[in-house]
C-alpha positions in Angstrom: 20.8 24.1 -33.2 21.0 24.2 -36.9 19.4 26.0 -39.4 15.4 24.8 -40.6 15.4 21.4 -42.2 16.4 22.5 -45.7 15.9 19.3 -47.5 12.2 19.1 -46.7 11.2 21.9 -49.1 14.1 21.1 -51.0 13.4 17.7 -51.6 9.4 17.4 -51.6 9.7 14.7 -54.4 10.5 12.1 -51.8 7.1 11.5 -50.2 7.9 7.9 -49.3 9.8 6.3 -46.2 13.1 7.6 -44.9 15.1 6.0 -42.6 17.1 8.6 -40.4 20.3 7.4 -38.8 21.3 10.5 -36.2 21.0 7.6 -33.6 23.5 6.1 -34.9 25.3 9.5 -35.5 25.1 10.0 -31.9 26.7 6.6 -30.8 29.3 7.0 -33.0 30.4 10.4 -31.4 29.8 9.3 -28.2 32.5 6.2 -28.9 34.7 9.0 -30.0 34.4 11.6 -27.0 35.3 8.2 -25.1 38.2 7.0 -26.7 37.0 3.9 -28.4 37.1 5.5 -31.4 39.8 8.8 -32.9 39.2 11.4 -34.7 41.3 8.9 -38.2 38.4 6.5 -37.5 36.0 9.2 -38.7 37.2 11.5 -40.4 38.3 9.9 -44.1 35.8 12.1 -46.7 37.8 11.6 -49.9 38.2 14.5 -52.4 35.2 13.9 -54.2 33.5 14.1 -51.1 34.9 17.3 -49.7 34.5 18.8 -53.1 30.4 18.1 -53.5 30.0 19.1 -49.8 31.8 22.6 -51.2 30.2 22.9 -54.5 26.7 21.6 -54.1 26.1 21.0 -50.1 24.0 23.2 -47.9 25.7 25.1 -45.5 24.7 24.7 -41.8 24.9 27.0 -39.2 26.1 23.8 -36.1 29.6 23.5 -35.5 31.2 20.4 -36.9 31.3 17.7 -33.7 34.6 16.9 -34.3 36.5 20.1 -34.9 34.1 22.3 -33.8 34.6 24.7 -37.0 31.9 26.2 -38.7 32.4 24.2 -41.7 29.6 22.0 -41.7 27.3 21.1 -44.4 24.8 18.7 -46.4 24.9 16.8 -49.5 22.9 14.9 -51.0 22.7 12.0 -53.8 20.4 10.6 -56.0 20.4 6.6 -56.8 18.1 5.3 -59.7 18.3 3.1 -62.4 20.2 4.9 -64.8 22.1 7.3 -62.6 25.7 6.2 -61.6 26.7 3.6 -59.2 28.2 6.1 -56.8 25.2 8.1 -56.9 24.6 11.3 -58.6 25.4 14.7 -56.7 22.1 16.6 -56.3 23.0 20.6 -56.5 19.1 21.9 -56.5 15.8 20.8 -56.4 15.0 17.3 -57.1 12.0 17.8 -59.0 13.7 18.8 -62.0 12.0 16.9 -65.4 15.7 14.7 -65.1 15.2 13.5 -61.6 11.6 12.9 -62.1 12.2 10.5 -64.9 14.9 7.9 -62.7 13.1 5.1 -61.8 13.4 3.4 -58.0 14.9 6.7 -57.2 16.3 6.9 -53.7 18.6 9.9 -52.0 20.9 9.7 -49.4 21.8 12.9 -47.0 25.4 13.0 -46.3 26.4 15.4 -43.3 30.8 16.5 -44.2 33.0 18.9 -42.8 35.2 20.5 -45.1 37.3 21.7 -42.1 38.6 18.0 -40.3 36.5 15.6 -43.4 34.3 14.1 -40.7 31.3 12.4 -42.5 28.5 10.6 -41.8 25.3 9.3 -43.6 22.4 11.0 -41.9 19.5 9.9 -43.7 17.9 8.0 -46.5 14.9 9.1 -48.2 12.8 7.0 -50.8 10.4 8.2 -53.7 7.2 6.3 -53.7 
């Protein structure tokens, strides 16, 4: 299993509802380990992906599920009034006097492998 949850210390300014989608993680891979889905279908991270997973993400210590390479990480955007409509890449703590001022702030957890550029949305946190 992975390292300890990193974004919970990391990201203690979102104290309000999250909604965590690793079910939905899980049926996805289990359409691909039975065909109904290939590794194309899931594995499309563009470049500006890849290169905020490598510059800003957290590094985890679980394989990737798709090419099993130790490439694995987290990254995570902030969405706010204010902030860009493709979401602003978060490379530290969110409770910097910038982030604290975005109104309606929300951040989205986005698990990439810079190895195969499997990606998935893992979880949406909201800031009360």
């Amino acid at each position: 299993m992975g390292e300890a949850d990193p974004r919970r210390s990391r990201h203690s300014s979102f104290d309000g509802p999250a909604l965590d989608l690793r079910l939905l993680r899980a049926r996805v891979l289990g359409d691909l380990r039975r065909g109904n889905l290939t590794p194309v279908d899931v594995c499309d991270a563009d470049r500006r992906l890849l290169d905020a997973a490598t510059s800003f993400g957290i590094a985890l210590r679980d394989a990737c599920p798709v090419c099993d390479e130790a490439a694995l990480r987290h990254v995570a955007y902030g969405f706010g009034k204010g902030l860009p409509a493709s979401g602003q890449v978060v490379g530290g703590l969110l409770n910097d006097s910038s982030m604290l001022e975005v109104t309606d702030l929300s951040m989205c957890i986005v698990e990439v492998c810079t190895a195969c550029r499997w990606n998935f949305l893992i979880e949406r946190r909201f800031r009360r």
